[in-house]
Jmol script that loads the backbone (N, CA, C; Angstrom):
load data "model"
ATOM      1  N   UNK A   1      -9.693  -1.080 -20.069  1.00  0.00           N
ATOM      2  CA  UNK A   1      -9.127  -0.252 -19.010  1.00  0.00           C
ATOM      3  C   UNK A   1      -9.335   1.226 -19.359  1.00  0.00           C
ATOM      4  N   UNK A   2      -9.807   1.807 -18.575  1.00  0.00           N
ATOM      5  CA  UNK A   2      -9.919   3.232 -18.482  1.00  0.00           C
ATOM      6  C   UNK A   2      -8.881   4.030 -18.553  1.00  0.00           C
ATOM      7  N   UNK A   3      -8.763   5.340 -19.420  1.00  0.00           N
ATOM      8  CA  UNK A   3      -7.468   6.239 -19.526  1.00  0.00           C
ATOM      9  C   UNK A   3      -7.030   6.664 -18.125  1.00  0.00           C
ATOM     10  N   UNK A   4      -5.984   7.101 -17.722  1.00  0.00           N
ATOM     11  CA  UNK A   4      -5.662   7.450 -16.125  1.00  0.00           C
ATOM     12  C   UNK A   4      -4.927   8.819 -16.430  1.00  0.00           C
ATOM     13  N   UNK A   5      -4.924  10.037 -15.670  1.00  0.00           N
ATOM     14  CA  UNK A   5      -5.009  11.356 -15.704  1.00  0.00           C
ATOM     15  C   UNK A   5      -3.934  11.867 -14.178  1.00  0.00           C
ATOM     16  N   UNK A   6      -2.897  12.048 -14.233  1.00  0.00           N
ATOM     17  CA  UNK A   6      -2.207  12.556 -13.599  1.00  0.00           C
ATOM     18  C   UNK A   6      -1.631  14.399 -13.841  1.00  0.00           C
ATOM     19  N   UNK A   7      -1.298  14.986 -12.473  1.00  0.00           N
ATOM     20  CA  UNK A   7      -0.559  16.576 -12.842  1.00  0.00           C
ATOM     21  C   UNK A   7       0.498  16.233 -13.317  1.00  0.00           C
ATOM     22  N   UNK A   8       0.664  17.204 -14.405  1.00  0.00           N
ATOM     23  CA  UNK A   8       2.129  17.305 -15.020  1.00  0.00           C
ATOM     24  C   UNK A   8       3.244  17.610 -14.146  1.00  0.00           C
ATOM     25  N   UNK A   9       4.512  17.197 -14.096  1.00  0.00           N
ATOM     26  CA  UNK A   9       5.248  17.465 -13.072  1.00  0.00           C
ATOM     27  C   UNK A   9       5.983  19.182 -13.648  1.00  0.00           C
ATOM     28  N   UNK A  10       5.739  19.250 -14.833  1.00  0.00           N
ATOM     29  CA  UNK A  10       6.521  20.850 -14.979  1.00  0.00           C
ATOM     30  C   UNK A  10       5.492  21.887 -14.705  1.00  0.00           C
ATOM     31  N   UNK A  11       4.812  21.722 -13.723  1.00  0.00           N
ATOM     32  CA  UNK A  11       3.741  22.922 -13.466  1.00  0.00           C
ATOM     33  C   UNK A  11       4.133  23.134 -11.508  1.00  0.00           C
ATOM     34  N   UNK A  12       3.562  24.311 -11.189  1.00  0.00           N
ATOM     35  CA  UNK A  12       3.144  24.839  -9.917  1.00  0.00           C
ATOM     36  C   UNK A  12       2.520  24.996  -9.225  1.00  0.00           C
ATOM     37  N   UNK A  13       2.277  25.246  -8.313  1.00  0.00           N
ATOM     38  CA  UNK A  13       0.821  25.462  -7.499  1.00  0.00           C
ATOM     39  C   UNK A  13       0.579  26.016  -7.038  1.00  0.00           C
ATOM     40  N   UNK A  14      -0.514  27.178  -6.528  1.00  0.00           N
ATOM     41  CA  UNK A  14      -0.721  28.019  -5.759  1.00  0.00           C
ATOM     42  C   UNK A  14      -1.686  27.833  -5.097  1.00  0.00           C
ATOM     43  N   UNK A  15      -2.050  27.584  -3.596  1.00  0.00           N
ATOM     44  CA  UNK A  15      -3.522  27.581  -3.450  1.00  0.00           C
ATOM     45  C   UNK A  15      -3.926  28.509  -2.290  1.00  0.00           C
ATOM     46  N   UNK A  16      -4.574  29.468  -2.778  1.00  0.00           N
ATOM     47  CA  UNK A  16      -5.363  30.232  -1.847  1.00  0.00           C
ATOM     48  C   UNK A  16      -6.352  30.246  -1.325  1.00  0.00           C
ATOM     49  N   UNK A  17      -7.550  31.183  -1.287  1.00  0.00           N
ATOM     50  CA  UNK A  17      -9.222  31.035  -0.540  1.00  0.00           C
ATOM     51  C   UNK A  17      -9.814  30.346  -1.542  1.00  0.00           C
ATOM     52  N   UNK A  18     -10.067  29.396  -1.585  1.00  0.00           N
ATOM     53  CA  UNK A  18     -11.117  28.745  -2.833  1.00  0.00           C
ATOM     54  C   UNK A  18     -10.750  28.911  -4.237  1.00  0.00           C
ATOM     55  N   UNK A  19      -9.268  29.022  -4.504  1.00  0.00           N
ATOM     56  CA  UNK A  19      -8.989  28.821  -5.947  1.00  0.00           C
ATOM     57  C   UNK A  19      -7.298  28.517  -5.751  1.00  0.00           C
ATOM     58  N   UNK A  20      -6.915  28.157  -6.959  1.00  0.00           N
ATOM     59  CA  UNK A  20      -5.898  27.495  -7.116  1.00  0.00           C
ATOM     60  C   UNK A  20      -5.101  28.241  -8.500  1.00  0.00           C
ATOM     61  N   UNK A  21      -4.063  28.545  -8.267  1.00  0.00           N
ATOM     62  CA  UNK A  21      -3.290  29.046  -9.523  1.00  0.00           C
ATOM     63  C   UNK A  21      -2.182  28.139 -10.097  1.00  0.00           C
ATOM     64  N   UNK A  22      -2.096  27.309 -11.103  1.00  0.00           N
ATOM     65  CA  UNK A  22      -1.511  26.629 -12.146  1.00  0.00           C
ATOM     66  C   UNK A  22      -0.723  27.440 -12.990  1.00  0.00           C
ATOM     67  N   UNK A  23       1.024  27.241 -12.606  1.00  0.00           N
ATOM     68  CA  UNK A  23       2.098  27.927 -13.429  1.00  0.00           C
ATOM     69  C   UNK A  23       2.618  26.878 -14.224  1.00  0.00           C
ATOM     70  N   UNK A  24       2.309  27.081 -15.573  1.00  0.00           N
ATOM     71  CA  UNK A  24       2.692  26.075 -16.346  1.00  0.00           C
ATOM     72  C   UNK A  24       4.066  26.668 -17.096  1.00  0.00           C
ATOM     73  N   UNK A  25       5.575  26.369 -16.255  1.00  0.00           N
ATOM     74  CA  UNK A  25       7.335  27.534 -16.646  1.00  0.00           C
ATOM     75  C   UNK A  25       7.194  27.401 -18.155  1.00  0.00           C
ATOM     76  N   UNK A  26       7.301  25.816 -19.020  1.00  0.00           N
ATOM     77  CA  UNK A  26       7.268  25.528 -19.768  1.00  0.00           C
ATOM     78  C   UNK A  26       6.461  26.760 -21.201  1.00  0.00           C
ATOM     79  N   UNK A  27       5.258  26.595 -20.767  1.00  0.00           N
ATOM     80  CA  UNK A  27       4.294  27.153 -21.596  1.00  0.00           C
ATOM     81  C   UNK A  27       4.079  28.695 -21.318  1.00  0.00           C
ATOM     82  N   UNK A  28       4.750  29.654 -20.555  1.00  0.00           N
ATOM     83  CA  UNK A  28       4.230  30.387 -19.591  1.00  0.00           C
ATOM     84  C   UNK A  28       3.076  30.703 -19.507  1.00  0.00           C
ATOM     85  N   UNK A  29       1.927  29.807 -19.012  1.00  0.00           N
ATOM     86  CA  UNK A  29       0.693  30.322 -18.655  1.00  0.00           C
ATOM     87  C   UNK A  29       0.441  30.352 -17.183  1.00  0.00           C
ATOM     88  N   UNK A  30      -0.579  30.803 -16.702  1.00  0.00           N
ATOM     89  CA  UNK A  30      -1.477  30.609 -15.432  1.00  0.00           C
ATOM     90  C   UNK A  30      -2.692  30.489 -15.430  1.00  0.00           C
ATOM     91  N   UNK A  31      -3.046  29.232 -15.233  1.00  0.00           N
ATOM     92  CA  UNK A  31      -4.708  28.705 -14.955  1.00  0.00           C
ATOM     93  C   UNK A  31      -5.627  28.848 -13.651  1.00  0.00           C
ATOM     94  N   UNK A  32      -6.264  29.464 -13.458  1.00  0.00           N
ATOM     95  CA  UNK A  32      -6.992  29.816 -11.791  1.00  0.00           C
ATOM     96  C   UNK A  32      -7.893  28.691 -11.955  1.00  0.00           C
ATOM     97  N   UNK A  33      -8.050  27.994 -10.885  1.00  0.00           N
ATOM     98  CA  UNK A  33      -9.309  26.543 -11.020  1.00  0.00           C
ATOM     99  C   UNK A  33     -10.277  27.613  -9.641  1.00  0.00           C
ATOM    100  N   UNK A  34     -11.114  27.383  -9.912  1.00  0.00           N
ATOM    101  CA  UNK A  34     -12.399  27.043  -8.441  1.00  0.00           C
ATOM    102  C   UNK A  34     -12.099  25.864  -7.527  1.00  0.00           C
ATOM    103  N   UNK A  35     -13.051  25.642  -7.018  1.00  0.00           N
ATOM    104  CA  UNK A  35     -13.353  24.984  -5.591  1.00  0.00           C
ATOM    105  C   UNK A  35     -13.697  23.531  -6.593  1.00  0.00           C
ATOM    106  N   UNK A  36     -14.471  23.782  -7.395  1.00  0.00           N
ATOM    107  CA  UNK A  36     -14.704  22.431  -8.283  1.00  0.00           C
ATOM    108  C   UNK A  36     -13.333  21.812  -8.714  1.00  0.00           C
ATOM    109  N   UNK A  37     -12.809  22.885  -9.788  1.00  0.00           N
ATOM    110  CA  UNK A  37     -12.002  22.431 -10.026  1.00  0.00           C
ATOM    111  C   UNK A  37     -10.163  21.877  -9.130  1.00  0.00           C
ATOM    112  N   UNK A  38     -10.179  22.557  -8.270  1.00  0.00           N
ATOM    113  CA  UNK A  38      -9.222  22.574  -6.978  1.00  0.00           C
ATOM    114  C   UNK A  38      -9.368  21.238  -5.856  1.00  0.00           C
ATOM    115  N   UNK A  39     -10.543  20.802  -6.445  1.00  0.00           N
ATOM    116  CA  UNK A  39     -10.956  19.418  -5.449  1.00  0.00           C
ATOM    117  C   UNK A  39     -10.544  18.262  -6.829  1.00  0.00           C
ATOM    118  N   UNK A  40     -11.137  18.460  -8.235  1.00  0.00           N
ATOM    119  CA  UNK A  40     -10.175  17.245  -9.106  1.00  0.00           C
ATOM    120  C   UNK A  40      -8.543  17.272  -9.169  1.00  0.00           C
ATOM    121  N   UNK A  41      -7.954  19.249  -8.813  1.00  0.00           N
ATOM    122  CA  UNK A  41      -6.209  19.340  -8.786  1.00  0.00           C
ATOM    123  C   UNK A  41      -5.869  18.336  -7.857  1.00  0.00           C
ATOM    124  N   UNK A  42      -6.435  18.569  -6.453  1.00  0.00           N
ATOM    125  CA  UNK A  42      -5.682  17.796  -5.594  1.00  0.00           C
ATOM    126  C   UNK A  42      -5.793  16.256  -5.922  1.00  0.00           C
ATOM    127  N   UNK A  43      -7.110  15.579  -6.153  1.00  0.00           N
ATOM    128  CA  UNK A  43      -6.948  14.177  -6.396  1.00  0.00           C
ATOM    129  C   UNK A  43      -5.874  13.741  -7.858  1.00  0.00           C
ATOM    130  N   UNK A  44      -5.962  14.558  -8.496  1.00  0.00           N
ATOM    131  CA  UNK A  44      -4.809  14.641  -9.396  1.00  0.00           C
ATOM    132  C   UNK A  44      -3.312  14.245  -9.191  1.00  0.00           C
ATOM    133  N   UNK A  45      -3.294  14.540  -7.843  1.00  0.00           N
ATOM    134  CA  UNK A  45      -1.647  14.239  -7.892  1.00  0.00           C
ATOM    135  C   UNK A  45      -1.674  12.756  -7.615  1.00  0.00           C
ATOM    136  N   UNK A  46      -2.754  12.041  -7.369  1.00  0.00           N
ATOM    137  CA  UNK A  46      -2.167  10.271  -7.990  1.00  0.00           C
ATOM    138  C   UNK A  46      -3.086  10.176  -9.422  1.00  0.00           C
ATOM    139  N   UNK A  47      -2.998   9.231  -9.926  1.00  0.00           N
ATOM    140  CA  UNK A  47      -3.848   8.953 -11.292  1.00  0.00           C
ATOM    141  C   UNK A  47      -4.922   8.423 -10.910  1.00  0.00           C
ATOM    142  N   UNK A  48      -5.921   9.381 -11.680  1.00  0.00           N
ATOM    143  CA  UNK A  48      -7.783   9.120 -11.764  1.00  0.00           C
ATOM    144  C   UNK A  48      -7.811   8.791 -13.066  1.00  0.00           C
ATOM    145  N   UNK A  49      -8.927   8.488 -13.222  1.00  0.00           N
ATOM    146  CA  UNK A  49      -9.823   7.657 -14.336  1.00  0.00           C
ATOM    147  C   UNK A  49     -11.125   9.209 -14.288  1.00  0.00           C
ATOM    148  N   UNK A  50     -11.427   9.421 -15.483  1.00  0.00           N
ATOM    149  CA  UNK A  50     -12.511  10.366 -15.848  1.00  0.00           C
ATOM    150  C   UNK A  50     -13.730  10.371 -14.616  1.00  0.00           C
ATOM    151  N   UNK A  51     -14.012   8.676 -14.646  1.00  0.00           N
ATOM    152  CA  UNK A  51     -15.375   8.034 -13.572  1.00  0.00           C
ATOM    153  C   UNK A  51     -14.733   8.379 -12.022  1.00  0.00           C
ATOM    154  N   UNK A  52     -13.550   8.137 -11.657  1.00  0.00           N
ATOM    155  CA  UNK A  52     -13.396   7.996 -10.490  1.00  0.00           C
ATOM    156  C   UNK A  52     -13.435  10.094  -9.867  1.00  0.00           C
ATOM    157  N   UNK A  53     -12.788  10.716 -11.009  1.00  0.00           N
ATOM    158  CA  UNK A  53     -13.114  12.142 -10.763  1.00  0.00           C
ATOM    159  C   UNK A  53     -14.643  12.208 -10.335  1.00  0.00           C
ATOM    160  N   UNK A  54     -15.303  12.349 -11.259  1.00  0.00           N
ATOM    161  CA  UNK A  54     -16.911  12.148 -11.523  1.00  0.00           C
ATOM    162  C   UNK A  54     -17.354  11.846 -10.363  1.00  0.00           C
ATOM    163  N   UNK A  55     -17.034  10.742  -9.651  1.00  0.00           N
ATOM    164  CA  UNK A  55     -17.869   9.572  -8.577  1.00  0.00           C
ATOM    165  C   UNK A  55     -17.371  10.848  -7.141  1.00  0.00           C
ATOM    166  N   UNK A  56     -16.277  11.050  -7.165  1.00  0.00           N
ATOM    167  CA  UNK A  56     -15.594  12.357  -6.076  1.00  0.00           C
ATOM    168  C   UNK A  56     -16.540  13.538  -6.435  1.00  0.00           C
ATOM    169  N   UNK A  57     -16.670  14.215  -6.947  1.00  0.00           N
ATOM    170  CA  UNK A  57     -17.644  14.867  -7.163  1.00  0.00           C
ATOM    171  C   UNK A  57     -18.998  15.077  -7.143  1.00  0.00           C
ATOM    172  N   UNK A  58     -19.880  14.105  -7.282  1.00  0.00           N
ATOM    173  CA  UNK A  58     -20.751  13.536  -6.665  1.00  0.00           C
ATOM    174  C   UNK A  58     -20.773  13.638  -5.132  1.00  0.00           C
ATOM    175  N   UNK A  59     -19.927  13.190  -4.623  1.00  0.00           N
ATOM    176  CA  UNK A  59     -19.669  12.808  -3.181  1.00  0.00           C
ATOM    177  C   UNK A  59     -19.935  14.371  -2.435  1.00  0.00           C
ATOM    178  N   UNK A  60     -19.545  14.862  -3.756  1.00  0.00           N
ATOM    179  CA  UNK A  60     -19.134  16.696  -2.466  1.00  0.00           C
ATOM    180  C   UNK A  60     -20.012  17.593  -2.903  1.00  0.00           C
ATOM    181  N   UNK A  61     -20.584  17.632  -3.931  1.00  0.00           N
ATOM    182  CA  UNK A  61     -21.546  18.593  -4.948  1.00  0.00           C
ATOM    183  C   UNK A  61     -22.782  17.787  -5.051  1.00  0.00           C
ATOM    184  N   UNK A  62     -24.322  18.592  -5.091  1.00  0.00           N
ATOM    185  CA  UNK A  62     -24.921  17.640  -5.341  1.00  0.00           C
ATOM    186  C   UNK A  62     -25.725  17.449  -6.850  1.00  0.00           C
ATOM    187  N   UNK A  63     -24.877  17.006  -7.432  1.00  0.00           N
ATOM    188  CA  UNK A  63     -25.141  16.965  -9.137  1.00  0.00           C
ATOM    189  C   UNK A  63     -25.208  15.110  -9.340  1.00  0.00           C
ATOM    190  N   UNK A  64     -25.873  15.136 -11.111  1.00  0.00           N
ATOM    191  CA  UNK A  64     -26.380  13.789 -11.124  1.00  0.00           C
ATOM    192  C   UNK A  64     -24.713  13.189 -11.563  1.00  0.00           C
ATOM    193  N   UNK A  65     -24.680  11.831 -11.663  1.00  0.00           N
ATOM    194  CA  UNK A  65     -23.666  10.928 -12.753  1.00  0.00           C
ATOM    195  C   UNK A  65     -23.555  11.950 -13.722  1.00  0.00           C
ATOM    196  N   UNK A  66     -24.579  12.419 -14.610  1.00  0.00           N
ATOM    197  CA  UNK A  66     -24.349  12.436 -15.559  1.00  0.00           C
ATOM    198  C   UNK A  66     -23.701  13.907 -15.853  1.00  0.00           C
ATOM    199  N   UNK A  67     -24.380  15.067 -15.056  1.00  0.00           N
ATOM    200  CA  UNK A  67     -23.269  16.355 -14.981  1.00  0.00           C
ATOM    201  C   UNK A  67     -22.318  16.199 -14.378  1.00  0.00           C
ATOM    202  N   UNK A  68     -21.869  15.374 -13.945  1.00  0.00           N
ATOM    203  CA  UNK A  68     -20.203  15.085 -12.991  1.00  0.00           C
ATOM    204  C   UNK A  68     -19.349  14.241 -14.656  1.00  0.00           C
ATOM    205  N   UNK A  69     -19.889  13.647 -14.858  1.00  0.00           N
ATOM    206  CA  UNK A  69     -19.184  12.769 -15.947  1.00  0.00           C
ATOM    207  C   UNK A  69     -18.526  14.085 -17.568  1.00  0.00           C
ATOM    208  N   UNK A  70     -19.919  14.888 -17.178  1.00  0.00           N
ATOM    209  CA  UNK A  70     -19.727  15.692 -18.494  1.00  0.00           C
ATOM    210  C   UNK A  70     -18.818  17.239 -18.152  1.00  0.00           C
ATOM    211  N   UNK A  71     -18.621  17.207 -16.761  1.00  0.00           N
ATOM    212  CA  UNK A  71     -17.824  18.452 -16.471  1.00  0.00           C
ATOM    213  C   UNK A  71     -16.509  18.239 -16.120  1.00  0.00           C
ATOM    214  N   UNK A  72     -16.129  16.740 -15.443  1.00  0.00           N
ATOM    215  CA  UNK A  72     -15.127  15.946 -15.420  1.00  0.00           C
ATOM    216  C   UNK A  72     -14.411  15.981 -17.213  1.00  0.00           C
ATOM    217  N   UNK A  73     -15.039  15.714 -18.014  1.00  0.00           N
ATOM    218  CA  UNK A  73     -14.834  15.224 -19.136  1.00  0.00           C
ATOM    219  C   UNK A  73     -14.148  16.883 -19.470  1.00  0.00           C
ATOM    220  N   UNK A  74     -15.090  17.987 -19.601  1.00  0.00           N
ATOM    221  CA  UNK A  74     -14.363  19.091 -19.933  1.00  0.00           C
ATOM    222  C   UNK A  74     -13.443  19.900 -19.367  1.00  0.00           C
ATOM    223  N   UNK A  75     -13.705  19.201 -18.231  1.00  0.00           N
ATOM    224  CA  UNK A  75     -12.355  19.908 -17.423  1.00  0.00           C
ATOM    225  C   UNK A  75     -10.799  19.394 -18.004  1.00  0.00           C
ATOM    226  N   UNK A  76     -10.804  17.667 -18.234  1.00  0.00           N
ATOM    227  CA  UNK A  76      -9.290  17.089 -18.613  1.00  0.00           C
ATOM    228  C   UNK A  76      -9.503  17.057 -19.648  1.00  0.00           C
ATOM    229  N   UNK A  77     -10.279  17.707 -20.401  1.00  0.00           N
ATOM    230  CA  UNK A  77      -9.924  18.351 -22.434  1.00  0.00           C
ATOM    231  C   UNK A  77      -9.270  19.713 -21.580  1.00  0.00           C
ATOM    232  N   UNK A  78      -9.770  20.341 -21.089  1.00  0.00           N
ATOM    233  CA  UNK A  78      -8.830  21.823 -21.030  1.00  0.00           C
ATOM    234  C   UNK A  78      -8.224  21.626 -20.381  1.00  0.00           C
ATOM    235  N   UNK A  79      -7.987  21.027 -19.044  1.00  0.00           N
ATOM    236  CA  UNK A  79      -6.119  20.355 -18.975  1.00  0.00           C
ATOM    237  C   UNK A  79      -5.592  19.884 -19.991  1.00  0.00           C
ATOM    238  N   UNK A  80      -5.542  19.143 -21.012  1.00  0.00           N
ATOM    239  CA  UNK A  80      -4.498  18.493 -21.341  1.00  0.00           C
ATOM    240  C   UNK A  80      -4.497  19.823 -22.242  1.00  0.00           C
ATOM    241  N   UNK A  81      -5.002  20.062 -22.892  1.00  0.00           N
ATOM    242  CA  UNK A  81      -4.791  21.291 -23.910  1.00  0.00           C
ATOM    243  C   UNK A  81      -3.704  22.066 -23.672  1.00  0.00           C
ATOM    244  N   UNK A  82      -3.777  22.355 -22.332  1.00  0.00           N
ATOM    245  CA  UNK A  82      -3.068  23.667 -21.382  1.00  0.00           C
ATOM    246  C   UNK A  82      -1.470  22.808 -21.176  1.00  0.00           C
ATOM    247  N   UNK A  83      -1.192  21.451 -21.350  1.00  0.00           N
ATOM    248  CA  UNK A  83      -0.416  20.783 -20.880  1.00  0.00           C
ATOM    249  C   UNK A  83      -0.094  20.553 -19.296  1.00  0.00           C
ATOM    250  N   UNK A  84      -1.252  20.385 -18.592  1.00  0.00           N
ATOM    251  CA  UNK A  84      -1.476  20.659 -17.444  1.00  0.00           C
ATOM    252  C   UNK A  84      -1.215  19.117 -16.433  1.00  0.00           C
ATOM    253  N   UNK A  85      -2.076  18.546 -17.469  1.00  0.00           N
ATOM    254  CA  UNK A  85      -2.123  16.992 -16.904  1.00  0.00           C
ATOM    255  C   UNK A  85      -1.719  16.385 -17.899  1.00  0.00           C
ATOM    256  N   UNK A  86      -0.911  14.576 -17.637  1.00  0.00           N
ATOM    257  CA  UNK A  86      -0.485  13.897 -18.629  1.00  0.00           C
ATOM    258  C   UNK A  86      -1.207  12.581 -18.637  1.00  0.00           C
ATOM    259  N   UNK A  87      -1.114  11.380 -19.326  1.00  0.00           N
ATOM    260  CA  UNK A  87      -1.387   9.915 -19.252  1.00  0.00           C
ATOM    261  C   UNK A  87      -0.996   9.687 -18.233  1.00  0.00           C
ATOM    262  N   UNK A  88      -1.446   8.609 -17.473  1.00  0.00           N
ATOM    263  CA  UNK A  88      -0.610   7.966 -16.174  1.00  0.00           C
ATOM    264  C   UNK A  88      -1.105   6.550 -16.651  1.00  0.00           C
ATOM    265  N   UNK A  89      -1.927   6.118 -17.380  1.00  0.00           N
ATOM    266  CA  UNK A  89      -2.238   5.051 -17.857  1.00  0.00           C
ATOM    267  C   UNK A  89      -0.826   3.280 -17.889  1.00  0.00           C
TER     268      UNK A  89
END
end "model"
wireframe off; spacefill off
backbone 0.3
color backbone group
């Protein structure tokens, strides 16, 4: 079974013209995402799998498997880092 990737519930949201601002009260930071990244926030709020991000991405961008898999991948290392997203597994 694949790891599953949900938003942390102690964070915020902001979303404006093509970016998104992440208030993490806890940590006090703020994370600005893009349009890339603002299209994995929203599927975020149920639990994805690394592939199922990836496969959404694909769908909307036109990049291979394999740059969707590897930007997916670095995007939820620097979420979780940030304490942004948790297990939903």
């Amino acid at each position: 079974m694949s790891k599953k990737f949900k938003r942390s519930m102690n964070v915020e949201v902001m979303e404006t013209e093509q970016e998104w601002l992440i208030l993490n009260a806890e940590q006090y930071t703020v994370t600005k995402l893009n349009e890339v990244g603002g299209l994995c926030w929203t599927l975020l709020k149920e639990p994805q799998t690394a592939d199922s991000l990836a496969l959404e991405l694909q769908k909307h961008y036109d990049i291979t498997a394999q740059e969707a898999v590897q930007d997916v991948t670095t995007f939820l290392t620097h979420l979780d880092q940030l304490g942004l997203i948790e297990d939903a597994s």
